[in-house]
Kinemage of the C-alpha trace (Angstrom):
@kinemage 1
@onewidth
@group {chain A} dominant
@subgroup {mainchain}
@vectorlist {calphas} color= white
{ca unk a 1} P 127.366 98.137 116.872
{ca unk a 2} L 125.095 95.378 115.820
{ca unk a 3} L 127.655 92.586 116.585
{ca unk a 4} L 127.645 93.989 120.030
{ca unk a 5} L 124.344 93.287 120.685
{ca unk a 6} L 122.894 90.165 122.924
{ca unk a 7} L 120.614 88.679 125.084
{ca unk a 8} L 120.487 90.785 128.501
{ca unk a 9} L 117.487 90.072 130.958
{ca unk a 10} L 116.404 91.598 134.179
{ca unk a 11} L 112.810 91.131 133.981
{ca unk a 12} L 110.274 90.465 130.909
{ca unk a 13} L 108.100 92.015 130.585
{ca unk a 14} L 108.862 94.868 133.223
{ca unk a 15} L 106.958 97.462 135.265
{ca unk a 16} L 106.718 99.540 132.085
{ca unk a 17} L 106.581 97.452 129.502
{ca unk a 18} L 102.829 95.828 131.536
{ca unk a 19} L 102.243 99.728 131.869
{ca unk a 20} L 102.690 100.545 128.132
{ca unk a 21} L 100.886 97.085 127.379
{ca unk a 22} L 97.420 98.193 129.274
{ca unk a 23} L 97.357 101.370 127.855
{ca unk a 24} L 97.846 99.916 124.225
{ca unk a 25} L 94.857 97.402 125.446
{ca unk a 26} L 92.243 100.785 126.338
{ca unk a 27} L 93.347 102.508 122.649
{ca unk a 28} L 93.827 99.651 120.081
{ca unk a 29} L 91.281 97.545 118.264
{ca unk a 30} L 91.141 93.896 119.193
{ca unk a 31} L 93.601 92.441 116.381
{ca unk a 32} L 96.168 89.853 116.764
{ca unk a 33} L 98.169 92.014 119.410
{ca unk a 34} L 100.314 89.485 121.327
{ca unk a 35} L 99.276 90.358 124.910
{ca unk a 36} L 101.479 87.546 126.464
{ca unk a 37} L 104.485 87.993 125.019
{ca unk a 38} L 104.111 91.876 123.929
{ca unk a 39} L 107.539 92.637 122.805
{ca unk a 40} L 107.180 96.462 124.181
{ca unk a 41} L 110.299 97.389 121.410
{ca unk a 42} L 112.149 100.704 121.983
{ca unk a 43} L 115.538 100.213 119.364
{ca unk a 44} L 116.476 97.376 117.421
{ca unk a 45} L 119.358 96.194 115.758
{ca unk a 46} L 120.280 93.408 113.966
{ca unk a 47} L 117.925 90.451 115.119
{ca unk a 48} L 118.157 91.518 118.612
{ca unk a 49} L 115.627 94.371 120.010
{ca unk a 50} L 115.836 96.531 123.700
{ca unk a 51} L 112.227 96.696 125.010
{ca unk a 52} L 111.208 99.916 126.764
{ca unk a 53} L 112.583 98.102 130.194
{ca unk a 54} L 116.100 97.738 128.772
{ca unk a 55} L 115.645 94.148 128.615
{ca unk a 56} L 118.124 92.890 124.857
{ca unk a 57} L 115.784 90.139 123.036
{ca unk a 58} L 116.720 88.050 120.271
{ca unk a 59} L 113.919 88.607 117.500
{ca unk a 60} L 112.598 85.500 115.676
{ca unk a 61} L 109.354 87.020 114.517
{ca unk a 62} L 110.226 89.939 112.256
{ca unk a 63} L 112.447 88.418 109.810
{ca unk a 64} L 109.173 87.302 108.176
{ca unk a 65} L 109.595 91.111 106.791
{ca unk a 66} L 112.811 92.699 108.171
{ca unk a 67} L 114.680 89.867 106.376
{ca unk a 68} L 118.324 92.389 106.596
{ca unk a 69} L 117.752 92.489 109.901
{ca unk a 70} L 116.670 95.275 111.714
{ca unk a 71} L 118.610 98.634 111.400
{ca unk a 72} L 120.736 97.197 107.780
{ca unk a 73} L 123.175 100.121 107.665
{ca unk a 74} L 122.850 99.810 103.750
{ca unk a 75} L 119.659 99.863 103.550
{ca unk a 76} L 118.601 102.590 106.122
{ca unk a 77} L 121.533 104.721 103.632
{ca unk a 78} L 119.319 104.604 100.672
{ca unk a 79} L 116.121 105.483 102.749
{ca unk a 80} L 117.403 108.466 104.286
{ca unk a 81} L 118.662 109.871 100.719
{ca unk a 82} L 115.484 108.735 99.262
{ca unk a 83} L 113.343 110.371 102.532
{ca unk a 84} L 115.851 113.957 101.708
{ca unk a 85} L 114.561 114.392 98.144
{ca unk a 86} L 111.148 113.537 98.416
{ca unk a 87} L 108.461 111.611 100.309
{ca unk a 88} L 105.278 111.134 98.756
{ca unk a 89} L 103.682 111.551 95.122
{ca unk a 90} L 101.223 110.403 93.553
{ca unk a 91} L 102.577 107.323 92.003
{ca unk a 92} L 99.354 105.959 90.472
{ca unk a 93} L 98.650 109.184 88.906
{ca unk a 94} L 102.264 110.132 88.301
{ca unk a 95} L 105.529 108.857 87.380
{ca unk a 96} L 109.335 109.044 89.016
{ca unk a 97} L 112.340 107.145 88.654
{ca unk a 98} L 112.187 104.706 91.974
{ca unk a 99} L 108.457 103.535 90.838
{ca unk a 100} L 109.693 102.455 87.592
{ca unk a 101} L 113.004 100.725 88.745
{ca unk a 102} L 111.208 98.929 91.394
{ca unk a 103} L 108.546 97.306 88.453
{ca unk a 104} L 112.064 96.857 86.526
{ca unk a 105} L 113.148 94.381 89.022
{ca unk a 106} L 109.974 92.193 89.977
{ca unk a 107} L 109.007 92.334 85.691
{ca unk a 108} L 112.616 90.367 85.442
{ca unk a 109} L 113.276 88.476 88.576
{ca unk a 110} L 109.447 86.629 88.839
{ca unk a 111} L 108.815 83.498 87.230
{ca unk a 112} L 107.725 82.998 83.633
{ca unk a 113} L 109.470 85.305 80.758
{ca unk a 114} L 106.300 86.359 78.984
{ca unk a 115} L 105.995 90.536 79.142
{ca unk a 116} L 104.709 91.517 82.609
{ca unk a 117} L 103.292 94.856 84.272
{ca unk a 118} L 103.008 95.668 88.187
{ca unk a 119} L 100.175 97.080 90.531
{ca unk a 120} L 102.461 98.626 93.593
{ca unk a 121} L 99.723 98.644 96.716
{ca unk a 122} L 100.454 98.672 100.140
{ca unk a 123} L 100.031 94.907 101.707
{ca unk a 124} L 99.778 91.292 101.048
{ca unk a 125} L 95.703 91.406 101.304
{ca unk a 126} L 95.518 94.507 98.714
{ca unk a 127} L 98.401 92.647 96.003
{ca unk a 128} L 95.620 89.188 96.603
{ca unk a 129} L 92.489 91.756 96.105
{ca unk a 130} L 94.367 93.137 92.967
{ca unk a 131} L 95.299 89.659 91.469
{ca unk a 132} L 91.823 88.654 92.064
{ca unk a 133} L 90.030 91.351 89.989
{ca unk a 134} L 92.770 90.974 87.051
{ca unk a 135} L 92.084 87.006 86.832
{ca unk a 136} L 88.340 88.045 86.836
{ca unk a 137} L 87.697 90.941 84.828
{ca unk a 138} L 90.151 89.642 82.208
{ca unk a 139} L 88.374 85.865 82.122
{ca unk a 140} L 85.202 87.458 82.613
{ca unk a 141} L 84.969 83.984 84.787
{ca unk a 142} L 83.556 84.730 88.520
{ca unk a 143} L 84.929 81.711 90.649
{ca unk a 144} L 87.863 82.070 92.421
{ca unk a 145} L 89.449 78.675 94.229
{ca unk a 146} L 91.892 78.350 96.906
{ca unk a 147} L 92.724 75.899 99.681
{ca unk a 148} L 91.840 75.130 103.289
{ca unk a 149} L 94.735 76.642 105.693
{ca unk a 150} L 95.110 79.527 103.151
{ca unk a 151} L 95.526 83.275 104.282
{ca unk a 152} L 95.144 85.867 101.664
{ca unk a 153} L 94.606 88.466 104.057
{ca unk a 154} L 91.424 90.007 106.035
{ca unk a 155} L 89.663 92.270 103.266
{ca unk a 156} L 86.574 90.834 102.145
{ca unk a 157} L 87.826 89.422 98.652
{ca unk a 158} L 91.074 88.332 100.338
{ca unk a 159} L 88.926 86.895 103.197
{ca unk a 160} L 86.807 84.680 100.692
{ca unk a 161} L 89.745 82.229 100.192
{ca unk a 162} L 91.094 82.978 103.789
{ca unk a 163} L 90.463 79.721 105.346
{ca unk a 164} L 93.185 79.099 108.005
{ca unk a 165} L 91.363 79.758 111.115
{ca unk a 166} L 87.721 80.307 111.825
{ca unk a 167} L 87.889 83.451 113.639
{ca unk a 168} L 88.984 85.252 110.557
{ca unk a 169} L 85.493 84.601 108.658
{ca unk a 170} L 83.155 84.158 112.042
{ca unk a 171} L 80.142 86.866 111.731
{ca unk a 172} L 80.887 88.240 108.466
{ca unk a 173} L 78.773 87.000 104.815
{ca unk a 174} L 80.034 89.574 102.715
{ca unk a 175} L 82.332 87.184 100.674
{ca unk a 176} L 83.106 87.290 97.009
{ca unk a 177} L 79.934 84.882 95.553
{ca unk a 178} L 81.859 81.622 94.316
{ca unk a 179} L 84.609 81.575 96.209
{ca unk a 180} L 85.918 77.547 96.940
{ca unk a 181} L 88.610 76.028 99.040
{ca unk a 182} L 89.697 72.338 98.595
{ca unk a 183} L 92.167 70.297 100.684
{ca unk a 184} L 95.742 72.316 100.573
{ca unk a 185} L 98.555 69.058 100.640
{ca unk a 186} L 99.008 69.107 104.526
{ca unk a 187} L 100.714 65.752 104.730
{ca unk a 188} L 101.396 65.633 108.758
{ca unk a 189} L 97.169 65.986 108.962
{ca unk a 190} L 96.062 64.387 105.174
{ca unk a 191} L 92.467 65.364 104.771
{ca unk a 192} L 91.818 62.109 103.192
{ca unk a 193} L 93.705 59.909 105.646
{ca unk a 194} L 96.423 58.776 103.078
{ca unk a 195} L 100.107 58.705 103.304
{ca unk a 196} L 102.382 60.638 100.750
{ca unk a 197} L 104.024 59.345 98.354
{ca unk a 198} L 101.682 56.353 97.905
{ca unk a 199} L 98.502 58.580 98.095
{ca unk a 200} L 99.598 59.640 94.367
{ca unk a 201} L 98.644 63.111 95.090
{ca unk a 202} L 95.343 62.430 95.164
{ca unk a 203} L 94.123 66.150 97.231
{ca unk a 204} L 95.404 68.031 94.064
{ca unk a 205} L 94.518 65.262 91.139
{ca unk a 206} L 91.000 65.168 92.942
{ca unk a 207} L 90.166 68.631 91.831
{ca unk a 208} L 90.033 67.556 88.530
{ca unk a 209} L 86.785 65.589 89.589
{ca unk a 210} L 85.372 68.790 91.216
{ca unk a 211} L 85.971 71.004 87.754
{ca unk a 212} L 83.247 68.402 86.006
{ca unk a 213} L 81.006 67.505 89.121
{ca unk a 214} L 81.106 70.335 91.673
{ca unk a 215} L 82.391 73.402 89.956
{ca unk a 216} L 81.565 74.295 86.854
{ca unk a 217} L 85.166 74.862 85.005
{ca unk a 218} L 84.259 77.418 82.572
{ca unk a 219} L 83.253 79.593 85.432
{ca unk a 220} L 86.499 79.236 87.067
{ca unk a 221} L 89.304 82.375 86.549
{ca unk a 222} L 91.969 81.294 89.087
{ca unk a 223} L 93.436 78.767 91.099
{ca unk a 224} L 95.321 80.617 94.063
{ca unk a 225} L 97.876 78.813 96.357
{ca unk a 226} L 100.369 79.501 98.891
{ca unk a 227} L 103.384 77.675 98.069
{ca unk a 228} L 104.437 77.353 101.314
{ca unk a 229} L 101.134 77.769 103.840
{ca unk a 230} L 102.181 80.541 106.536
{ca unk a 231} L 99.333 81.354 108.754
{ca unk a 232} L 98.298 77.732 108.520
{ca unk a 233} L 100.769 76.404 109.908
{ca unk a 234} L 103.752 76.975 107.730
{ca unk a 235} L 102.981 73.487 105.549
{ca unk a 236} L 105.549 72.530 102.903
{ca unk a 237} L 103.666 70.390 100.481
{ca unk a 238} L 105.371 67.845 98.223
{ca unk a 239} L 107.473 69.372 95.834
{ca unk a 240} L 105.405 68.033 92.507
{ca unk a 241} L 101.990 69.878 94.193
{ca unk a 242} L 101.603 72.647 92.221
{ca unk a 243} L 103.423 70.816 88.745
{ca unk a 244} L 100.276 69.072 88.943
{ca unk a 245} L 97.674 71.827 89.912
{ca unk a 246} L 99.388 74.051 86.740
{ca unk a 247} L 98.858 70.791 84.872
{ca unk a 248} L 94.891 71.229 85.659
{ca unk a 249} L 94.987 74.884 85.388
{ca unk a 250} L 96.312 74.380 81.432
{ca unk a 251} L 93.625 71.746 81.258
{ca unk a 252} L 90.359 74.242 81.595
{ca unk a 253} L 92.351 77.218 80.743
{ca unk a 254} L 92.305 78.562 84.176
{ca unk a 255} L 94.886 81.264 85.429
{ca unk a 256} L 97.315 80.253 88.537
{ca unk a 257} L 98.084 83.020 91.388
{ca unk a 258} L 100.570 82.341 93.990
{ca unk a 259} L 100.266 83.864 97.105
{ca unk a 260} L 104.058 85.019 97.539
{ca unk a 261} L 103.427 87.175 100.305
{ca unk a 262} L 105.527 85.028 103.299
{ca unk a 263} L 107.506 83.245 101.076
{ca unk a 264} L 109.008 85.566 98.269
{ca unk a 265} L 112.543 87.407 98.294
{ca unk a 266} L 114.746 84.188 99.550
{ca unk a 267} L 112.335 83.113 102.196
{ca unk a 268} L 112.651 79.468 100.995
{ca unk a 269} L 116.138 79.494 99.739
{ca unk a 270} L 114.945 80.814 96.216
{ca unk a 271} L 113.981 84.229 95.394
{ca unk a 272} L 110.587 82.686 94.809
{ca unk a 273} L 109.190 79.551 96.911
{ca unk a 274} L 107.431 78.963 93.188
{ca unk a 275} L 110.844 77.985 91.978
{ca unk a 276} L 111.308 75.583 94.403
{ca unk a 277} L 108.393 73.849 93.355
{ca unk a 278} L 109.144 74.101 89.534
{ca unk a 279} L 105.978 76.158 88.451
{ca unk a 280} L 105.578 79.276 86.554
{ca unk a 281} L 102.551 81.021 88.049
{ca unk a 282} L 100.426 83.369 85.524
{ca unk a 283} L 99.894 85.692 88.748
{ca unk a 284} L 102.209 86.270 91.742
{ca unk a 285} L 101.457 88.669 94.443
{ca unk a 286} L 104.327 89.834 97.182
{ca unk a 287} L 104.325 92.246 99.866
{ca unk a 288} L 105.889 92.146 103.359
{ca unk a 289} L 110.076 90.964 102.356
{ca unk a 290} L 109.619 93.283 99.386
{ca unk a 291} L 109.957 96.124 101.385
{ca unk a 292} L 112.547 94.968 104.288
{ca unk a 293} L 110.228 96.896 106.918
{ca unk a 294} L 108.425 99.352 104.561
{ca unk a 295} L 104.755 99.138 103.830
{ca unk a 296} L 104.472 97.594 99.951
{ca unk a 297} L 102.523 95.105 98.043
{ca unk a 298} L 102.851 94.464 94.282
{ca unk a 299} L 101.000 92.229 91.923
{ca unk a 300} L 102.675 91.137 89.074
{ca unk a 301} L 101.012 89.634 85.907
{ca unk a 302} L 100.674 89.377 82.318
{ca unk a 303} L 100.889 92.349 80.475
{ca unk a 304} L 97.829 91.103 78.095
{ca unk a 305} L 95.701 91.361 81.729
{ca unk a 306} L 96.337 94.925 81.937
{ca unk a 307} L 92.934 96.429 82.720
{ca unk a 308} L 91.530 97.623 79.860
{ca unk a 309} L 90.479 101.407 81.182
{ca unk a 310} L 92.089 103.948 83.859
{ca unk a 311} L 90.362 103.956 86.455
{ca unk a 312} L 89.300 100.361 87.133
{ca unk a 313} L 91.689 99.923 89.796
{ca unk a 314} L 94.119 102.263 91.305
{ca unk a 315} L 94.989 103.350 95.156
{ca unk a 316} L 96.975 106.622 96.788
{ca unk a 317} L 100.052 105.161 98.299
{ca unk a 318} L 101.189 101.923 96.072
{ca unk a 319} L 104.556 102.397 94.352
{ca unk a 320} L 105.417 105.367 97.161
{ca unk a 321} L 108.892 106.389 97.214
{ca unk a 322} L 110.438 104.957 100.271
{ca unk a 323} L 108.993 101.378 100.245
{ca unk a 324} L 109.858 101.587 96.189
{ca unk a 325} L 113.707 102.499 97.170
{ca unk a 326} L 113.246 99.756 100.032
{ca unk a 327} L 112.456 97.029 97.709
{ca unk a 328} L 115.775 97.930 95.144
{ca unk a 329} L 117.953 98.376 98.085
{ca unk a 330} L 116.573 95.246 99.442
{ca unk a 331} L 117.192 93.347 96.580
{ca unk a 332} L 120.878 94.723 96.123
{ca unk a 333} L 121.871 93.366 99.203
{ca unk a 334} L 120.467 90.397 98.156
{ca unk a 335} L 122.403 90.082 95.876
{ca unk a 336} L 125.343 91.350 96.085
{ca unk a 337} L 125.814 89.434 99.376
{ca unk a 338} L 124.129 86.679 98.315
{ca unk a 339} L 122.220 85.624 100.724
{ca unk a 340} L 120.052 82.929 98.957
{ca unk a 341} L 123.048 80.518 99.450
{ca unk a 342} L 122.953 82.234 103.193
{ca unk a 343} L 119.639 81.025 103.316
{ca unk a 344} L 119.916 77.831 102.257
{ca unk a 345} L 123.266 76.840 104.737
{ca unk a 346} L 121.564 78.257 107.621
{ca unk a 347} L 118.231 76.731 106.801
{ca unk a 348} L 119.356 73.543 107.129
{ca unk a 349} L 121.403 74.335 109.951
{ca unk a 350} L 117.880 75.154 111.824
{ca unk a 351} L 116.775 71.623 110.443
{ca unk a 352} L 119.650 69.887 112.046
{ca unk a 353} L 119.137 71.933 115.035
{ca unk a 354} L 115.575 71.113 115.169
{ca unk a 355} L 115.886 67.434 114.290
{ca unk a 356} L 118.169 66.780 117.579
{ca unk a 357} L 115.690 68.492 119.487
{ca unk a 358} L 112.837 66.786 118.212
{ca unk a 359} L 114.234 63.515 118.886
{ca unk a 360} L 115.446 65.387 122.989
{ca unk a 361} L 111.381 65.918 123.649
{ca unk a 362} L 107.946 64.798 123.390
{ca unk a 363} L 105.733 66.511 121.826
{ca unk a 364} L 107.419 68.097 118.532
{ca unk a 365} L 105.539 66.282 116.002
{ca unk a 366} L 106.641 67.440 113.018
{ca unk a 367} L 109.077 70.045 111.368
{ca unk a 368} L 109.150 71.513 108.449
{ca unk a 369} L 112.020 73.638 107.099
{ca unk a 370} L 112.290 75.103 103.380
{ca unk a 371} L 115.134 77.774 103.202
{ca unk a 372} L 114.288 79.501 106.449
{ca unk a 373} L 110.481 78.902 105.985
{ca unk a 374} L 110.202 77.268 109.658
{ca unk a 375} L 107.819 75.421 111.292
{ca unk a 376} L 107.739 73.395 114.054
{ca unk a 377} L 104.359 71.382 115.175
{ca unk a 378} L 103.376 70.749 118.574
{ca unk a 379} L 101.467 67.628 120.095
{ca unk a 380} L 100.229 66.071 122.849
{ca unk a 381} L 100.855 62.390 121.583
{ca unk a 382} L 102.963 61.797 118.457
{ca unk a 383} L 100.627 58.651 117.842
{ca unk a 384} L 97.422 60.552 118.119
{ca unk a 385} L 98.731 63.633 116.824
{ca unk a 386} L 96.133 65.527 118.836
{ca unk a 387} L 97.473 69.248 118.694
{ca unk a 388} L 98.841 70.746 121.692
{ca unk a 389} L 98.091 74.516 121.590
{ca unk a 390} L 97.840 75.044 125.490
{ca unk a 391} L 101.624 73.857 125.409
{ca unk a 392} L 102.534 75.842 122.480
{ca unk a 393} L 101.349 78.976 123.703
{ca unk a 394} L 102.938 78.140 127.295
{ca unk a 395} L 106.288 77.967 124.999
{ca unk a 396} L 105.888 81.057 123.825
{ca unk a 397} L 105.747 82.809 126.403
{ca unk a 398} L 108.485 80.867 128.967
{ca unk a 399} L 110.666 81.419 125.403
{ca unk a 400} L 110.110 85.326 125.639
{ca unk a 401} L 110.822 85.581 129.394
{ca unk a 402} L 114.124 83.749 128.293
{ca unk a 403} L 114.983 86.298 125.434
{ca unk a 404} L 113.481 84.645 122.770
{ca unk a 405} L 110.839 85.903 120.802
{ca unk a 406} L 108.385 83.810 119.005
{ca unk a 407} L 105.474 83.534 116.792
{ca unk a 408} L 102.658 80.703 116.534
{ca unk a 409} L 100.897 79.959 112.977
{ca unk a 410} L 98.525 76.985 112.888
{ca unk a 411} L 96.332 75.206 115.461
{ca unk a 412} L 99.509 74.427 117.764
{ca unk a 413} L 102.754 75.272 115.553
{ca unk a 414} L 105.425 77.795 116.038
{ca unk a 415} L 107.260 79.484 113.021
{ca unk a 416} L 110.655 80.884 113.054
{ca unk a 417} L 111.197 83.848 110.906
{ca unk a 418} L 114.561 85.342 111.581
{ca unk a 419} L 116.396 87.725 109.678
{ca unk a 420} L 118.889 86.188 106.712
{ca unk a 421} L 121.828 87.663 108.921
{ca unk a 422} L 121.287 85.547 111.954
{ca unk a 423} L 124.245 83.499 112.721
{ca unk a 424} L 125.258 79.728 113.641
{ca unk a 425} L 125.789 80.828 117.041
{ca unk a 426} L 123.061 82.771 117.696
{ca unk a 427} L 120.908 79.770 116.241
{ca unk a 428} L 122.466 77.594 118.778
{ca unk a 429} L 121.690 80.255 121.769
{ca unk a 430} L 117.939 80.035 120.467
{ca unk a 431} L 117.614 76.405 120.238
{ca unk a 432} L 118.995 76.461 123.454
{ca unk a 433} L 116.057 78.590 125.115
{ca unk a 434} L 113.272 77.064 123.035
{ca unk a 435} L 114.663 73.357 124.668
{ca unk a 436} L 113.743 74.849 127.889
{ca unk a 437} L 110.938 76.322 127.694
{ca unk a 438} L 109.326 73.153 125.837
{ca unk a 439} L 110.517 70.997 129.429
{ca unk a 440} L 109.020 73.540 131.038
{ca unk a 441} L 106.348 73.125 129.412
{ca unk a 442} L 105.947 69.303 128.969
{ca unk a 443} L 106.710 69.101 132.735
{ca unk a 444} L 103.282 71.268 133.326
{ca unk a 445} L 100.857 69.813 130.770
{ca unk a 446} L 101.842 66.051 130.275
């Protein structure tokens, strides 16, 4: 049924798709709803979705979390045998066979071989707010840094190294006291105007100077990174980055968390972007893959972190029942099809892809692929390099009214996150739409 499935349009969005859209607009909070190019799902299968119109889109957005593609026959098995025997208990407070398979598997698969314990919680920003207290409470050290682009999620510890986009922090002062962000390794836009691979990583070596001049290192519990930057812009730094930030870390004794949210369970060709870039982090928090769909975040760490009395942290739903089945069936498939080496063919299929069409246009200015970690960088001049976000957004939404849709990330960058099943072909039919919609778009801006 899922091989049957393609792109059919009439009209997108339709008459009830803008109906269901302005009644979402009266009942929702402002968040980061996507009003232009709303989607308006009904059923989905595969990487394709039917919107309430009966308009067949091909999905490039949800594979940042539905990475079996939507509707995995395999996995939706195990869910509906896990959803007939039970569907909630009290993990934290009590204990059951999925919830302890589930730590199993993240305990053995993360980086580093030390002996490891899990906090199960329900999202990315809750695994960063849990990662956050263990690296303080154990250190009993109170600064926290991170980097500029970063996105740890919208809860006020979370939001205190959340620094990809104004908006996120504008009107609130409730931060975590001694929170810091430093220059993340954004090559395509260096902070300090230098050129990689001559600029001897000087935005991570610099921090050293900061540790003795600006920020006291024996008040300092954690370094946390995103090894690939998502909301940012999805920025692949030099592969030696964060050898050399662990080197520092060791230096002032200083624990390492990486932000795994986006890029763990084979988004970067490994099950780990971390392993890509050769580092062991002490802390790694993951959430949205995890759970192929299902609400879950988990923090893993040293078991010597463990806090020291119940009660210090806890929550109701982490390590529920369905999104614990979701993340062993999820990694089974994985496996068993192996779909890292899936990953890694089709990833730089997308890169080939995206290279020809780069070199067919004007204003790509950059792309960066890792594993199907995707992003593509829009601009108004290649010399300037002055972002072009009018023109990405116009993409966007020409793309959708094509059959294609997108996400942005970034000041004027649009990420591809497709599900690991996608095909060659259906990559093609993609590129295809995306090439028009950026002549559309270069026709009405340049």
């Amino acid at each position: 049924m899922i091989k049957e499935w393609k792109i059919s349009i009439n009209q997108v969005p339709g008459e009830k798709l803008l109906k269901l859209k302005e009644e979402e607009r009266e009942l929702l909070a402002t968040s980061t709803k996507s009003w232009d190019t709303p989607g308006g799902v009904e059923e989905a299968y595969g990487i394709y979705f039917k919107d309430v119109d009966g308009n067949i889109l091909m999905d490039w957005t949800n594979g940042m979390v539905v990475i079996l593609g939507h509707n995995n026959p395999k996995w939706k098995e195990a869910i509906v045998n896990q959803l007939n025997k039970f569907v909630y208990f009290n993990g934290p407070d009590f204990v059951y066979e999925v919830q302890k398979e589930a730590a199993r598997i993240l305990v053995e698969i993360t980086p580093g071989k030390w002996k490891k314990k899990v906090f199960f919680s329900n999202s990315g920003t809750e695994a960063n707010e849990a990662a956050l207290k263990i690296a303080r409470i154990y250190d009993k050290r109170n600064i926290v840094i991170g980097f500029t682009g970063a996105f740890h999620g919208r809860t006020l510890g979370s939001l205190s190294l959340t620094a990809s986009k104004i908006q996120h922090r504008k009107n609130y002062s409730a931060y975590i006291n001694n929170s810091y962000s430093v220059p993340y390794p954004y090559c395509y836009r260096c902070w300090y105007n230098m050129t990689y691979p001559s600029c001897d990583l000087y935005c991570i070596k610099v921090i050293d100077r900061y540790l003795n001049q600006v920020i006291p290192y024996e008040d300092v519990a954690a370094f946390i990174f995103e090894p690939v930057q998502g909301e940012g812009g999805y920025i692949i730094p030099p592969k030696e980055s964060f050898k050399e930030l662990k080197n520092i870390a060791n230096k002032y004794g200083i624990n390492l968390i990486a932000d795994e949210v986006q890029t763990g369970f084979g988004k970067s060709g490994y099950m780990f972007a971390s392993e890509y870039f050769e580092v062991e982090p002490d802390i790694i928090t993951l959430a949205k893959a995890i759970g192929n769909g299902l609400p879950i975040g988990a923090t893993v760490f040293p078991a010597y972190m463990d806090f020291k009395e119940p009660g210090m942290h806890s929550n109701t739903f982490g390590g529920n029942p369905l999104s614990t089945t979701s993340l062993i069936q999820t990694y089974k498939i994985l496996k068993e099809e192996n779909l890292l080496e899936r990953v890694n063919k089709l990833g730089q299929y997308f890169k080939q892809k995206l290279l020809e069409l780069k070199d067919e246009v004007k204003t790509i200015g950059d792309v960066r692929v890792l594993g199907m970690l995707i992003g593509i960088e829009f601009v108004k001049d290649r010399k300037t390099k002055e972002p072009a976000k009018e023109l990405r957004d116009y993409i966007l939404k020409r793309a959708y009214e094509k059959g294609l849709l997108l996400l942005s990330c970034g000041v004027s960058t649009i990420r591809i996150t497709t599900s690991y099943i996608i095909t060659e072909a259906e990559i093609d039919e993609g590129i295809k739409i995306l090439k028009e919609a950026i002549l559309e778009a270069e026709q009405k801006f340049l």
